[in-house]
C-alpha positions as CSV (number, residue, x, y, z in Angstrom):
1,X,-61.7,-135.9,59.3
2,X,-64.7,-134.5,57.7
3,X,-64.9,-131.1,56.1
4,X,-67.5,-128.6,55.8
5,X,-67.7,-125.1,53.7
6,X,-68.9,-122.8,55.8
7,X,-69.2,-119.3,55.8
8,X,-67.8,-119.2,52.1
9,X,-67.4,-116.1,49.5
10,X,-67.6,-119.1,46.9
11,X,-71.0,-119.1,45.1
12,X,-73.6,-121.8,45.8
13,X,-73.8,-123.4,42.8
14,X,-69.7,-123.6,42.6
15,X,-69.1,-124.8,46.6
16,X,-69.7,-128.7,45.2
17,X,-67.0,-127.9,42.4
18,X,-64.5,-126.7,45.0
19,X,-65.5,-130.1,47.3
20,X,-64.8,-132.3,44.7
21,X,-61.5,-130.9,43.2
22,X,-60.7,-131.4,47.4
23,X,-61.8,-134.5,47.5
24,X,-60.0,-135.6,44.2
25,X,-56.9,-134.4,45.4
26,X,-57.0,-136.4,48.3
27,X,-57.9,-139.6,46.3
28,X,-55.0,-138.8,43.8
29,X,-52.6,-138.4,46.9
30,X,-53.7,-141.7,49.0
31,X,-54.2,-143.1,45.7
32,X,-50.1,-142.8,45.5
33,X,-49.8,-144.5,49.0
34,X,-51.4,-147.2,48.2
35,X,-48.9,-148.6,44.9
36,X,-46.6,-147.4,47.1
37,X,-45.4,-143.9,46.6
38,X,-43.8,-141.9,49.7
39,X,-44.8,-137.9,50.6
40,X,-41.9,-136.0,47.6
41,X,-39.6,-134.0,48.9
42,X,-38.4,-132.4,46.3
43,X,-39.0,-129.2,44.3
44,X,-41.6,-129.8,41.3
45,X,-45.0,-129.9,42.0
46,X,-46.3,-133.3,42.8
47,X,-49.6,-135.1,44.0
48,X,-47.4,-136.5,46.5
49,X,-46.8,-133.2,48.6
50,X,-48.2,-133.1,52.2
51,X,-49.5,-130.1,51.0
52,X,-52.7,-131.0,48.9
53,X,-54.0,-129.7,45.6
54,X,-51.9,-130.9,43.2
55,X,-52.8,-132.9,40.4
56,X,-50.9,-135.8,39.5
57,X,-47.6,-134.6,37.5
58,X,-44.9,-135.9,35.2
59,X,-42.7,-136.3,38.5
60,X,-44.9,-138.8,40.0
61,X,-45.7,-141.0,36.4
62,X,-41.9,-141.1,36.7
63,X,-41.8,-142.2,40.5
64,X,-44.0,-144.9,39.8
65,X,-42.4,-145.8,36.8
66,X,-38.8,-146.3,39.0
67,X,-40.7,-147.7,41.2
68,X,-41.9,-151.1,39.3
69,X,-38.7,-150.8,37.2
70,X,-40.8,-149.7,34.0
71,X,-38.0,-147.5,32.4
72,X,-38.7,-144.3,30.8
């Protein structure tokens, strides 16, 4: 689904900033589905949230780390 800024108190020049931390987010989190990270659940911030925005955290380094046996 395509998204569009409308009607926006955000100023011109900084509504492309805005898209792109969006549309990084959303990379970041489908990003995480694809090595194979599942939605978190928990209670730290993570990229991995339903709820977009976040940017990758120490939580999911150390998902994927558990996740290909990498240690700590």
């Amino acid at each position: 689904m395509r998204k569009m800024l409308r009607n926006s108190n955000i100023p011109e020049d900084q509504a492309d900033l805005a898209l792109n931390r969006w549309t990084l987010a959303i990379c970041e989190h489908e990003l995480g589905h694809a090595i194979g990270l599942k939605h978190y659940k928990g209670a730290k911030p993570s990229v991995m949230k339903e709820n977009l925005g976040v940017p990758i955290q120490a939580v999911d380094v150390q998902n994927v780390r558990k996740l290909y046996h990498l240690g700590q």
